[in-house]
C-alpha positions in Angstrom: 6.9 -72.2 71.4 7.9 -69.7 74.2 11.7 -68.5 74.1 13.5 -68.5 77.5 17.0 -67.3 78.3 19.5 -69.8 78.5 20.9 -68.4 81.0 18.1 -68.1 83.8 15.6 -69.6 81.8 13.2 -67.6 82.2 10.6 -66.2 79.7 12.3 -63.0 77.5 9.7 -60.3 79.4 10.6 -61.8 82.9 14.4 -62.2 82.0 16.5 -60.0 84.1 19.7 -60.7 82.1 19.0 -57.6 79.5 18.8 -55.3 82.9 21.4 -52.7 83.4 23.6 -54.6 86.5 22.3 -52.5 88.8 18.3 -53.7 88.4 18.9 -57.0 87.8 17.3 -57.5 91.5 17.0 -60.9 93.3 18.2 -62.4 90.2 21.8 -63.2 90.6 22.2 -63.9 86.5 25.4 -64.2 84.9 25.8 -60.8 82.5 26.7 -64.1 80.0 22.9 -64.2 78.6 22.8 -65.2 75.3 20.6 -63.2 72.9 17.3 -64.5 73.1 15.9 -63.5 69.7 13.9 -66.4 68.5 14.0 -67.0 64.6 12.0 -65.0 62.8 8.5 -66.3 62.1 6.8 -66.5 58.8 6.0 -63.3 56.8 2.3 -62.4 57.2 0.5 -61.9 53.4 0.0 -58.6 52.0 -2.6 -56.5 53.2 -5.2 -55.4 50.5 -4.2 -51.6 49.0 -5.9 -48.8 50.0 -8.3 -46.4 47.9 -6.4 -44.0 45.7 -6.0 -40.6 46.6 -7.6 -37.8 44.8 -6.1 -36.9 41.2 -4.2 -33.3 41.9 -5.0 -30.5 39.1 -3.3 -30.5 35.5 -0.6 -28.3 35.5 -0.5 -25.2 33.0 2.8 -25.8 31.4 4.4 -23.9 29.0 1.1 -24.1 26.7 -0.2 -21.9 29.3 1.9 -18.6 29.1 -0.1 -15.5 28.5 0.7 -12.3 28.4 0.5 -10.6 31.2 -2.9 -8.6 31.4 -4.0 -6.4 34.8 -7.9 -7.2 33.6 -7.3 -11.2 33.5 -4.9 -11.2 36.8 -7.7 -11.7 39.4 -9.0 -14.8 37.5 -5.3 -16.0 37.0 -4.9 -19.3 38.7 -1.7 -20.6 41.2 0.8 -21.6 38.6 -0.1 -19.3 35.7 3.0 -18.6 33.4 2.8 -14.8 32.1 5.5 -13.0 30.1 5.7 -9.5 31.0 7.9 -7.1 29.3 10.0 -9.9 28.1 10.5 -11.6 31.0 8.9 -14.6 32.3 7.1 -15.1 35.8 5.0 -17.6 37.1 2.4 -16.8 39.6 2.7 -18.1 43.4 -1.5 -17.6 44.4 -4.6 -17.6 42.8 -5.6 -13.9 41.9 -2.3 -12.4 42.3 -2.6 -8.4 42.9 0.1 -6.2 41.3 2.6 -6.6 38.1 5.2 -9.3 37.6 8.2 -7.4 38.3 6.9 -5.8 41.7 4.3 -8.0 43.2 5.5 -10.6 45.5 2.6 -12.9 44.2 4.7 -13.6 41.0 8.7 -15.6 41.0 10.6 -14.9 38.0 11.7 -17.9 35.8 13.4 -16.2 32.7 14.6 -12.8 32.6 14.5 -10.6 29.9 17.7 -10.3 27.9 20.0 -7.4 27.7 19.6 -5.8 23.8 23.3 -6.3 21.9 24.7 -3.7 20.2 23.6 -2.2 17.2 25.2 -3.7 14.0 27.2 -2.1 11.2 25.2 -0.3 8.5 25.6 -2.5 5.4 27.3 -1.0 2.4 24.3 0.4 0.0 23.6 -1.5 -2.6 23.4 -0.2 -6.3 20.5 2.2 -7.6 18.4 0.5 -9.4 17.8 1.4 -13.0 15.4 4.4 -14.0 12.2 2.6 -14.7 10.0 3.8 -17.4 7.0 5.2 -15.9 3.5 6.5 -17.6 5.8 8.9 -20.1 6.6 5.6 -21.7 3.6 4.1 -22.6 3.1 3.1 -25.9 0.8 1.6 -28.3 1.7 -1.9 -28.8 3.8 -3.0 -31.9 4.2 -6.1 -33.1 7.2 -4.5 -35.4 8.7 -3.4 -32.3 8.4 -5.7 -29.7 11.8 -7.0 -29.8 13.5 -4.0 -29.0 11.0 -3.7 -25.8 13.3 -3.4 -22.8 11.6 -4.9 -19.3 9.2 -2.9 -17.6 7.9 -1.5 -21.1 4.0 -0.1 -20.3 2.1 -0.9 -23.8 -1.6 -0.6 -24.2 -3.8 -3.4 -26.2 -6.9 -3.2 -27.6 -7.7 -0.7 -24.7 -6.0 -2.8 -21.7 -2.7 -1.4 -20.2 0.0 -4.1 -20.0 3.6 -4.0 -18.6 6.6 -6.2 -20.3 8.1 -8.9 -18.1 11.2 -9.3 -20.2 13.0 -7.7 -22.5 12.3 -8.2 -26.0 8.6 -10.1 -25.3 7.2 -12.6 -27.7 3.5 -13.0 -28.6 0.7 -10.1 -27.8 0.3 -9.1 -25.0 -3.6 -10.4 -24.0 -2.1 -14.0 -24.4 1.9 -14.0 -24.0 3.3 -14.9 -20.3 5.7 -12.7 -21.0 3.7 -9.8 -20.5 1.4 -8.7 -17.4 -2.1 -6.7 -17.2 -2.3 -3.6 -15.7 -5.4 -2.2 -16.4 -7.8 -4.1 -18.3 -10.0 -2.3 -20.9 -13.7 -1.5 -19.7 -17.0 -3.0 -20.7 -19.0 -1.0 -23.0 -22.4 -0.9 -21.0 -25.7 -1.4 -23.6 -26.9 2.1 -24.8 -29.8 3.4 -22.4 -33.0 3.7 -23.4 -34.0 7.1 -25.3 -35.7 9.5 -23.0 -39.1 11.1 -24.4 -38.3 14.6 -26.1 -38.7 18.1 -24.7 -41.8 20.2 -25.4 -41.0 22.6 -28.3 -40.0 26.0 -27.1 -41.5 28.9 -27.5 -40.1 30.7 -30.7 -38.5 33.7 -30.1 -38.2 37.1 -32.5 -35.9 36.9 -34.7 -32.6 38.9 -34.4 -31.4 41.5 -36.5 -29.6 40.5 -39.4 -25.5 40.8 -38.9 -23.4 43.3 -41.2 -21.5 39.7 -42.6 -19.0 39.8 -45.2 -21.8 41.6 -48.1 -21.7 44.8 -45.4 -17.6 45.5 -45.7 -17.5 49.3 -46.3 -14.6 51.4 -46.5 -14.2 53.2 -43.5 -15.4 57.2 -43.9 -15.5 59.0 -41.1 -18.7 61.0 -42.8 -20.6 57.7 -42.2 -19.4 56.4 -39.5 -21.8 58.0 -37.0 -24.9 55.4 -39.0 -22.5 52.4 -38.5 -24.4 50.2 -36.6 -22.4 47.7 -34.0 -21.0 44.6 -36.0 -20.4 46.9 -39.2 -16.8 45.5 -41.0 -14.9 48.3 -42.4 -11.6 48.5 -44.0 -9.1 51.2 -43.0 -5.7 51.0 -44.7 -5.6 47.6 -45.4 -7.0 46.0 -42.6 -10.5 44.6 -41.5 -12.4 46.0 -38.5 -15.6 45.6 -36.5 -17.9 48.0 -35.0 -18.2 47.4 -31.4 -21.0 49.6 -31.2 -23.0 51.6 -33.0 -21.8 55.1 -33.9 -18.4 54.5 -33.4 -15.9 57.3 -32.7 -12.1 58.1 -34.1 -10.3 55.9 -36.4 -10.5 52.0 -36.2 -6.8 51.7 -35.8 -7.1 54.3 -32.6 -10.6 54.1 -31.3 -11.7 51.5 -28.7 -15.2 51.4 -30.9 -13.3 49.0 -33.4 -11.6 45.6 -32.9 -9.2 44.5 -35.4 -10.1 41.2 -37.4 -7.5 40.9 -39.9 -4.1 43.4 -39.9 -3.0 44.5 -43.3 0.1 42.4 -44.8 3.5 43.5 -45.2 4.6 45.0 -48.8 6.4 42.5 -50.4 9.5 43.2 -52.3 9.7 44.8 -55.4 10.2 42.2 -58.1 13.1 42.4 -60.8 12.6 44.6 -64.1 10.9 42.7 -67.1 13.1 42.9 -70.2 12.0 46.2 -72.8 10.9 44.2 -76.0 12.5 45.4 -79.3 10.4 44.3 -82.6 11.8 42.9 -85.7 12.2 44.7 -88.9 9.6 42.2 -89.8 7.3 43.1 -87.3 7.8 47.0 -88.3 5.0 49.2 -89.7 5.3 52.4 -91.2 3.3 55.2 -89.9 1.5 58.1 -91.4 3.6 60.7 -89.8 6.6 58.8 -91.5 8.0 57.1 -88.9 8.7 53.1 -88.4 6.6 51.4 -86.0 
């Protein structure tokens, strides 16, 4: 069905009606044209859809921030998140040249933020107590445990062991209220016995020593014989011949070394009582004289 105007009734393309006034031409139509839309035919159906584009790449996301290192940079892709001193940037291009806060291949996301102030000092706290240290080991004592104050080092049956609490029950290889230090070392089976030495050659027999049966009395008549190691006496005191014909007196001479000084005097001890015999125990003498 065509549409025609209802004014000249002519087809819509040939219709002069929808001309400006002044190109309407030959056509003497009235400027009173109705529209000539016609109704709207039918909607067509729905064309099939069209292959789907490529997929584009995964982003990085926030799973993807790196530190920022120089050597990795050229292999960073568009989109790589980097921190870099304690900022974060994001790059722009694959391979971006330069560092974060310079290059123009990077755009800042997160700055850095600004470090507060520095706090108050807090008030020191107490000093601890004086702990016992190594001076204060002891053997332990089952007698004495109780008065054990915490931190008490004890040994046990060669293991070093420290008390948990004060006053600790038990022994200290089994109670939990003690801890091991140093436990005692494994005595290692004896080795076997190496074969014995050759038998050395025996040597000549020294000279006998002065000993105690040579003790002279220091005479300087004799002493040019004294052989070295001979024990005199000299006013009360022992010496030794350092060598043999010894010069000047053993308390003077450098030939002698003292062994044993002389004692001290001791004091003088009270006077007995005189006895005085009985009459009884009297005798008379010859020259006439009790006894």
């Amino acid at each position: 069905m065509e549409f025609r105007c209802n004014n000249c009734k002519r087809r819509k393309e040939f219709c002069g009606c929808y001309k400006p006034r002044n190109q309407r031409g030959k056509d003497k139509c009235r400027p009173k044209c109705e529209d000539v839309s016609g109704v709207p035919g039918p909607r067509g159906p729905q064309g099939e859809a069209g292959p789907a584009g490529p997929r584009g790449p995964q982003g990085i996301g926030l799973q993807g921030v790196v530190p920022f290192d120089p050597t990795e940079a050229p292999f960073y892709p568009a989109g790589q998140i980097v921190t870099y001193m304690g900022s974060l940037y994001i790059t722009d291009t694959a391979s971006p040249s330069g560092v974060p806060s310079t290059s123009s291949d990077y755009t800042i996301l997160a700055s850095a933020g600004a470090d507060g102030p520095t706090g108050n000092t807090g008030t020191p706290g107490p000093t601890g107590a004086t702990g016992i240290g190594l001076d204060g080991i002891v053997p332990f004592d089952p007698a004495a445990a109780p008065s054990y104050p915490a931190g008490q080092l004890v040994t046990y049956n060669g293991s070093l062991y420290i008390a948990d609490v004060a006053a600790p029950t038990g022994t200290p290889d089994t109670s939990p209220d003690y801890t091991l230090l140093a436990a005692a070392g494994v005595t290692e089976p004896t080795g076997i016995q190496g074969p014995s030495g050759a038998t050395g050659v025996p040597r000549p027999t020294g000279a006998t020593g002065a000993g105690l049966d040579g003790i002279v009395p220091f005479d300087p008549a004799a002493a040019p014989s004294y052989p070295a190691g001979q024990l005199v006496t000299y006013n009360g005191s022992l010496y030794i011949a350092d060598v043999a014909a010894p010069t000047g007196t053993p308390d003077t001479s450098p030939d002698y070394t003292l062994l044993a000084a002389a004692g001290a005097t001791g004091v003088t001890g009270p006077t007995g009582l005189r006895y005085w015999p009985s009459w009884t125990d009297r005798t008379y003498g010859c020259d006439g004289h009790w006894t």
